[in-house]
C-alpha positions in Angstrom: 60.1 -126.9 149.6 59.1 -126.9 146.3 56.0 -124.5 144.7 53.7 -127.9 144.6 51.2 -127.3 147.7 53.5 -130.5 148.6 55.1 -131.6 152.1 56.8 -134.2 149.8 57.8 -132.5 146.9 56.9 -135.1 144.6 54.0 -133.0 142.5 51.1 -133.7 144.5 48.4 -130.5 145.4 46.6 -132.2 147.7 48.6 -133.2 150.6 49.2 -131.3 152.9 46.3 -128.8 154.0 43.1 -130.3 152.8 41.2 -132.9 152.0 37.7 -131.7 150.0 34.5 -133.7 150.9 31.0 -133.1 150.6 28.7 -133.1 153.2 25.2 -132.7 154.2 23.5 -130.5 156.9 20.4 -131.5 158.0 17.9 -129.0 158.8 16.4 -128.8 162.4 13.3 -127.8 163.0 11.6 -127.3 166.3 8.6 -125.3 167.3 7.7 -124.1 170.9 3.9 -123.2 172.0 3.4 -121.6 175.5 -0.3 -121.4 176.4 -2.1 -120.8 179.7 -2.6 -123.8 181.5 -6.1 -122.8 182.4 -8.1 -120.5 180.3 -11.3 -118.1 180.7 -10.1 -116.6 184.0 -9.3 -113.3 185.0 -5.8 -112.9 187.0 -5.3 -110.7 189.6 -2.1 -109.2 191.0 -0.6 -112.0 193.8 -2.4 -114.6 191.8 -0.4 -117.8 190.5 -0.4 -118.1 186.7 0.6 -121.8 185.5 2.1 -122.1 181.9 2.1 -124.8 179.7 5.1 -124.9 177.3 5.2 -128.0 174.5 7.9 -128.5 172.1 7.4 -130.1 168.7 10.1 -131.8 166.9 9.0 -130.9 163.0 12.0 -132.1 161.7 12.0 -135.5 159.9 14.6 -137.0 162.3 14.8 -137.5 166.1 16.3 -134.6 167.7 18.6 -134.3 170.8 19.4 -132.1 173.6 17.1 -129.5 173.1 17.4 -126.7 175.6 14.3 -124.0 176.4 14.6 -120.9 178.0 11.5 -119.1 179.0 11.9 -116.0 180.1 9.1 -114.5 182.3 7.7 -110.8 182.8 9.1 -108.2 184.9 5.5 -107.8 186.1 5.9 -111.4 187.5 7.7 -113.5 190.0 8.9 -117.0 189.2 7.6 -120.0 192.1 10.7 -121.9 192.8 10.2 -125.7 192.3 7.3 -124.8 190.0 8.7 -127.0 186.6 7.0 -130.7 185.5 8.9 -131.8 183.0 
């Protein structure tokens, strides 16, 4: 092997481990807003408290596979079968 950077040995540096090419990243941008569904009331303990949550794609491009997790209180107990999507 000669002190080239070459598989070849023929003088070459860029060969055998890399390739250099510039890319571009594109930004993502997306904004989540979780309001009370209904507003002005007074909740009680027991009572069922519906959530809206939106998400807003502020990026200039169509976004994919975009995954929420909302994580409630400890004060609070999740209704199973509760999501509208």
């Amino acid at each position: 092997m000669t002190g080239d950077d070459s598989l070849l040995g023929n003088g070459e540096n860029d060969e055998d481990d890399h390739d250099p090419e510039m890319i571009t990243v594109a930004t993502i941008d997306v904004a989540i807003q979780k309001t009370l569904a209904t507003t002005g009331i007074l909740y009680a303990p027991g009572d069922t408290v519906v959530f809206n949550v939106e998400v807003f794609n502020q990026s200039p491009f169509t976004v994919y596979n975009v995954q929420v997790n909302d994580y409630i209180s400890d004060y609070m107990t999740y209704v199973d079968g509760a999501i509208n999507q």
